[in-house]
C-alpha positions as CSV (number, residue, x, y, z in Angstrom):
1,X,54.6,137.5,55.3
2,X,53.7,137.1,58.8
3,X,50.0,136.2,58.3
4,X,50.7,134.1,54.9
5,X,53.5,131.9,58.0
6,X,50.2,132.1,60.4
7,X,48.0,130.5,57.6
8,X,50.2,128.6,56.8
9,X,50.5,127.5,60.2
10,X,46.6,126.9,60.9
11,X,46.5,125.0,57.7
12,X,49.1,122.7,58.9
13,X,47.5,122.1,62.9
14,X,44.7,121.1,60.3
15,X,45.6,118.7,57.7
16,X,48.3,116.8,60.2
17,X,47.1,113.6,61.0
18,X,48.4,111.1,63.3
19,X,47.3,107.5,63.3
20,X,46.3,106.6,66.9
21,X,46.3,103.3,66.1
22,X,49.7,103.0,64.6
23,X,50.9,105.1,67.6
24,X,49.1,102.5,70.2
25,X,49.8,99.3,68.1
26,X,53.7,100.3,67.9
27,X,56.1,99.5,71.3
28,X,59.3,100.1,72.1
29,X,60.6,97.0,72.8
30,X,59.1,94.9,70.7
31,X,60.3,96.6,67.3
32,X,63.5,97.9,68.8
33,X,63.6,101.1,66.5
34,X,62.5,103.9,67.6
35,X,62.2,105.9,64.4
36,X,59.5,103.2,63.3
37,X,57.4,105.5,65.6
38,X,57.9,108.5,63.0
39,X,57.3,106.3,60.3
40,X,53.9,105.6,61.8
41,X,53.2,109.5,61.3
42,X,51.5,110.6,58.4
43,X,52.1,114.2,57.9
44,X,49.8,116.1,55.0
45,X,50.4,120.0,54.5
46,X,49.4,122.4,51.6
47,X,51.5,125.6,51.3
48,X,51.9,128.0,48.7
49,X,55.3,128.7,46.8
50,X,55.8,132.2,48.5
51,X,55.7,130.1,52.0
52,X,57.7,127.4,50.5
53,X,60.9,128.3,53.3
54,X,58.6,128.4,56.2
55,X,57.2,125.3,55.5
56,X,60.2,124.2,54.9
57,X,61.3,124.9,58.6
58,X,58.2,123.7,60.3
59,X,58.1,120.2,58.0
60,X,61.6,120.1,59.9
61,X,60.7,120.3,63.2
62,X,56.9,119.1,63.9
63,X,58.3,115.3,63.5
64,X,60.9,115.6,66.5
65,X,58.3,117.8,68.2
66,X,55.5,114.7,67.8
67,X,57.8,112.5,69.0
68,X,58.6,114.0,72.0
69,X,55.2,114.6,72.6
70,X,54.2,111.4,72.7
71,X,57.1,109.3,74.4
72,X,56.5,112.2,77.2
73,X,52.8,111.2,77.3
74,X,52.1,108.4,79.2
75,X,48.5,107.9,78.1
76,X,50.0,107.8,74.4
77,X,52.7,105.0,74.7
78,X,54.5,103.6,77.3
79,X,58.1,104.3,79.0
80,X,61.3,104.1,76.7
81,X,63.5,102.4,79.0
82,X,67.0,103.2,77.8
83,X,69.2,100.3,77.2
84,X,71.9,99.7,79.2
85,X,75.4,99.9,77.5
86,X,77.9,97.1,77.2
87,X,79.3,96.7,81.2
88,X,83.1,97.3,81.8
89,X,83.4,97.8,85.4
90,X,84.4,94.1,86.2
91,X,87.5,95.1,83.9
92,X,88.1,98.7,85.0
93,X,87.9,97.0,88.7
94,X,90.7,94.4,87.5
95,X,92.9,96.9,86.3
96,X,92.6,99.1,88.9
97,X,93.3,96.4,91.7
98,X,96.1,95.1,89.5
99,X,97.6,98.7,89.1
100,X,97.3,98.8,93.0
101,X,99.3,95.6,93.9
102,X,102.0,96.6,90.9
103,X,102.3,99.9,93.4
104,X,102.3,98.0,96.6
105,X,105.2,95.7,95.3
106,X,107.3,98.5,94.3
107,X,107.0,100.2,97.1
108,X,108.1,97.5,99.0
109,X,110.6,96.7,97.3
110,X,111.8,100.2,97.8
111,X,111.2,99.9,101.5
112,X,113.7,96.7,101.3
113,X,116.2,99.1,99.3
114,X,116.6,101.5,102.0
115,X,116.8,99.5,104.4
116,X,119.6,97.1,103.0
117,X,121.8,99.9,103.5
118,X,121.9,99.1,107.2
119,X,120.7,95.2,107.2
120,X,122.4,92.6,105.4
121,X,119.4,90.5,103.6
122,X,119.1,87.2,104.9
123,X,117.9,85.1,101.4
124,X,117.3,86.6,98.1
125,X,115.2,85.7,94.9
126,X,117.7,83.5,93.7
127,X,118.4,82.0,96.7
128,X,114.6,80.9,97.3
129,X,114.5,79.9,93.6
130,X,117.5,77.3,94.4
131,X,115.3,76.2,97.0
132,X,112.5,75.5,95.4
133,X,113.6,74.2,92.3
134,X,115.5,71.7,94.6
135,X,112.2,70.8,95.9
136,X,110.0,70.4,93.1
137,X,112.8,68.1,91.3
138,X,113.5,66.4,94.6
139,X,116.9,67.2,94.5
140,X,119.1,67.2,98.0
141,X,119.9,71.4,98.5
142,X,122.3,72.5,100.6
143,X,123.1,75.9,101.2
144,X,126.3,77.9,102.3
145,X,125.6,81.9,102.7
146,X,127.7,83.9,105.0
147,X,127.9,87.9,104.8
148,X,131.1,89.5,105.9
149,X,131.8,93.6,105.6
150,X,133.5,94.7,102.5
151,X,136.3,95.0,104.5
152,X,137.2,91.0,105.0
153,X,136.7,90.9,101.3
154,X,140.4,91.3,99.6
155,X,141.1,94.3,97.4
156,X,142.0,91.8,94.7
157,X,138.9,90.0,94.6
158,X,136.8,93.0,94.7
159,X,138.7,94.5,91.8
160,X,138.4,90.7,90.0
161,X,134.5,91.2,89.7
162,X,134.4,94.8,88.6
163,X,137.0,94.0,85.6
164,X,135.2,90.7,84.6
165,X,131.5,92.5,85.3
166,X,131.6,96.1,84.8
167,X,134.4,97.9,84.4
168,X,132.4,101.3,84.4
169,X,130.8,100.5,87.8
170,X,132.4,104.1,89.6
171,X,131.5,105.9,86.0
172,X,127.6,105.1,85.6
173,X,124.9,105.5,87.7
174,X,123.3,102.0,87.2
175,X,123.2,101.8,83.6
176,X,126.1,101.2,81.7
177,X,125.0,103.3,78.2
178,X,128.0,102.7,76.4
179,X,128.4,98.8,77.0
180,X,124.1,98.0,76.0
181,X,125.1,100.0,72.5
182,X,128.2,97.7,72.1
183,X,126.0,94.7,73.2
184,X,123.2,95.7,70.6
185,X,125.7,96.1,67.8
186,X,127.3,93.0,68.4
187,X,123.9,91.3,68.5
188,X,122.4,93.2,65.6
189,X,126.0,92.0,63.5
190,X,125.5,88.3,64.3
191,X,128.1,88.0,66.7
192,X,128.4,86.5,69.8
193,X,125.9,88.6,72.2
194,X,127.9,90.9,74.8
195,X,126.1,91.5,78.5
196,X,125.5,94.7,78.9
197,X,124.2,95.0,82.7
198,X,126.1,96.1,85.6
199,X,126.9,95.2,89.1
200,X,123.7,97.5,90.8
201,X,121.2,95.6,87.8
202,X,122.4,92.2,89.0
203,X,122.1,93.2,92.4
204,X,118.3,94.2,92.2
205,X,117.9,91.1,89.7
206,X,119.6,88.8,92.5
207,X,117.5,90.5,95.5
208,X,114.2,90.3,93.7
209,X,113.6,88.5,90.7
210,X,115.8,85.6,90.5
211,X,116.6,84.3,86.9
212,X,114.1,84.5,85.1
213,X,113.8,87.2,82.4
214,X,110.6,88.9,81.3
215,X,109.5,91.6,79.8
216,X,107.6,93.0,82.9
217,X,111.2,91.9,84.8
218,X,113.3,94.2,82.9
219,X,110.6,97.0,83.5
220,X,110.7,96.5,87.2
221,X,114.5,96.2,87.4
222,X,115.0,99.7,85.2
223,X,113.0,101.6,87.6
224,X,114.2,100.1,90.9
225,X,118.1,100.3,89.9
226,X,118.0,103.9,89.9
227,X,116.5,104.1,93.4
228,X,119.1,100.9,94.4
229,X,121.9,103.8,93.2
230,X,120.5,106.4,95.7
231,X,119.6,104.8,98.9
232,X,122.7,102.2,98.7
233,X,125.8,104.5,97.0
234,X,128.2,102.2,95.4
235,X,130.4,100.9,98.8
236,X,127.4,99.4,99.9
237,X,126.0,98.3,96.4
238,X,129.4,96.2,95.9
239,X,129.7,94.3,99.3
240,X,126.1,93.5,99.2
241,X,126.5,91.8,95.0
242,X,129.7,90.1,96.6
243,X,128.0,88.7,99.1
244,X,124.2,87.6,97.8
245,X,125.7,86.3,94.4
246,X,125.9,82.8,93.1
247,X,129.3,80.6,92.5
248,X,128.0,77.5,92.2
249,X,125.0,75.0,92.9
250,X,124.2,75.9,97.1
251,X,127.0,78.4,97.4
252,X,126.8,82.3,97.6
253,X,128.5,85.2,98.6
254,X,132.8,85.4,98.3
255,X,133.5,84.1,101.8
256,X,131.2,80.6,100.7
257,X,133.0,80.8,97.2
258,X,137.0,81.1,98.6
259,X,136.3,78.4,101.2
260,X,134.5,76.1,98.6
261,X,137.1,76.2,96.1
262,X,140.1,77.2,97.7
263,X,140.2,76.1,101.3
264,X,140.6,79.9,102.3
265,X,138.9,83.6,103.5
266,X,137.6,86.4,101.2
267,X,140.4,88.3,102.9
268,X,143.3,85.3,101.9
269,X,142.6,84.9,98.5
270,X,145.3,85.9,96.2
271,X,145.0,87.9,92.5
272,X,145.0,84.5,90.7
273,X,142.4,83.0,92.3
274,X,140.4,86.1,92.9
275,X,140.0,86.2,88.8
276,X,139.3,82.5,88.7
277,X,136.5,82.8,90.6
278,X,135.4,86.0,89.1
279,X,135.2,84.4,85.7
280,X,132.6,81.6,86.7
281,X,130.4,84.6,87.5
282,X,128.4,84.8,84.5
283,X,127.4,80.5,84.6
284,X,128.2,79.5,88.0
285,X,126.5,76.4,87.5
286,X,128.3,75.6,84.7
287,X,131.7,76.9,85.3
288,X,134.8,75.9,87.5
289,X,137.3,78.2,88.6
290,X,140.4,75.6,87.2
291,X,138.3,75.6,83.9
292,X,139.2,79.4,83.4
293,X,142.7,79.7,82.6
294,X,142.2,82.2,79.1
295,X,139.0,84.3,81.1
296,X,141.0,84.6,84.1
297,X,144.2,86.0,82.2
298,X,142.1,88.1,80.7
299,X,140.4,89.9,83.7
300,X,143.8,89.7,84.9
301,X,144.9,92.1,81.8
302,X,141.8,94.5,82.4
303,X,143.0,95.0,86.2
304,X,146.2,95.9,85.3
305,X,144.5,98.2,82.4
306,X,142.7,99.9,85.3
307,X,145.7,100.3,87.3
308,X,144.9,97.6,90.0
């Protein structure tokens, strides 16, 4: 068997011919395909039926073998220059500086998080955006902002906003669970569509991204609200909303809103008009407090619900 396979093998090295001219004539980048170069190989062997598996194998091979053999051979054909695939680094490189100013934002906005626990912000999102539109209608803007402690804020009023906002604010840690599923099924049923954010999401809303709503918005605000939870604790969470938070065209914050509408301090204002005021919360702009008779008696019933 072995000499029949080394016969077999001489009589092959014999009868295979290559056309040099075919080989010289053909060029890689002119026909594009390299496998035209095998086509251009004429390959002639005579076995016997007994050697039929062994010619088999070397039929199978000697092609890739030529070819290598004469790409490798610079005095056969020239250099196969591979081509160059399809360029993606100017979008990798967009992607990745993109992904690297998402990050820088955040973190800064965590930085401003931790460090409203011991400085009251002087503007916010919203406020700027008050500004701004002013400006770009040519509008006169005026605006009244003045932060007091939590302490000059009256007991009535801050109980006012958590029973017309979010009357789970001392139960949930940022996200009210059980007030987005009643504000899906409502929506889901047709009916008329139930907020389902919180005081500490309207606070990082307010601080950071204004009014506008987006998908990328809400994706910010879910993962800064957690960390607003942790570095503020509630105290600190309320008196800053009460104080950053719009009640009407120019004025923010409760000492702005009581002496506004009522001629009077945070501290002064009594139960009645403490819910009157809270119930413009949700359209300042659109709202008056001696519009909301029904919404006021209403938060009015939820204080006395929760004991206040």
């Amino acid at each position: 068997m072995g000499c029949g396979r080394g016969r077999l093998g001489l009589e092959l090295s014999r009868t295979l011919r290559v056309s040099r001219a075919a080989v010289r004539s053909w060029h890689p980048l002119q026909t594009g395909n390299p496998q035209r170069l095998v086509n251009a190989v004429t390959v002639q062997v005579d076995f016997s039926r007994s050697d039929y598996s062994a010619a088999l194998a070397l039929l199978s091979i000697q092609p890739k073998r030529l070819f290598l053999s004469v790409i490798e051979n610079p005095g056969t054909t020239p250099d196969i220059t591979a081509e160059t695939p399809p360029r993606k680094s100017s979008l990798r490189s967009f992607l990745r500086w993109f992904l690297i100013g998402v990050a820088l934002l955040w973190s800064i906005a965590v930085l401003i998080l931790v460090v409203a626990r011991w400085i009251d912000p002087p503007t916010t999102a919203v406020h700027m955006e008050r500004r701004l539109q002013a400006w770009i209608h040519r509008k006169p803007y005026s605006e009244r902002y003045e932060f007091v402690p939590l302490s000059q804020i009256s007991r009535d009023f801050q109980h006012a906003v958590i029973a017309a906002e979010d009357m789970r604010f001392y139960q949930h840690h940022g996200f009210d669970w059980h007030a987005m599923q009643i504000a899906v099924g409502d929506d889901m049923e047709g009916g008329r569509i139930r907020g389902g954010s919180t005081l500490t999401r309207q606070l990082v809303k307010n601080l950071f991204f204004g009014t506008g709503r987006s998908i990328l918005r809400k994706g910010a605000e879910f993962t800064l609200v957690p960390v607003a939870e942790l570095a503020l604790g509630k105290r600190r969470i309320l008196e800053l909303y009460l104080n950053v938070v719009e009640w009407g065209p120019g004025v923010y914050g409760a000492e702005s809103a009581c002496r506004s509408y009522y001629r009077t301090s945070a501290l002064g204002i009594d139960r009645e008009e403490a819910a009157r005021l809270a119930a413009i919360l949700p359209l300042p702009l659109k709202r008056r407090p001696d519009h909301m008779n029904r919404y006021s008696g209403l938060i009015q019933e939820r204080m006395r619900q929760m004991g206040w």
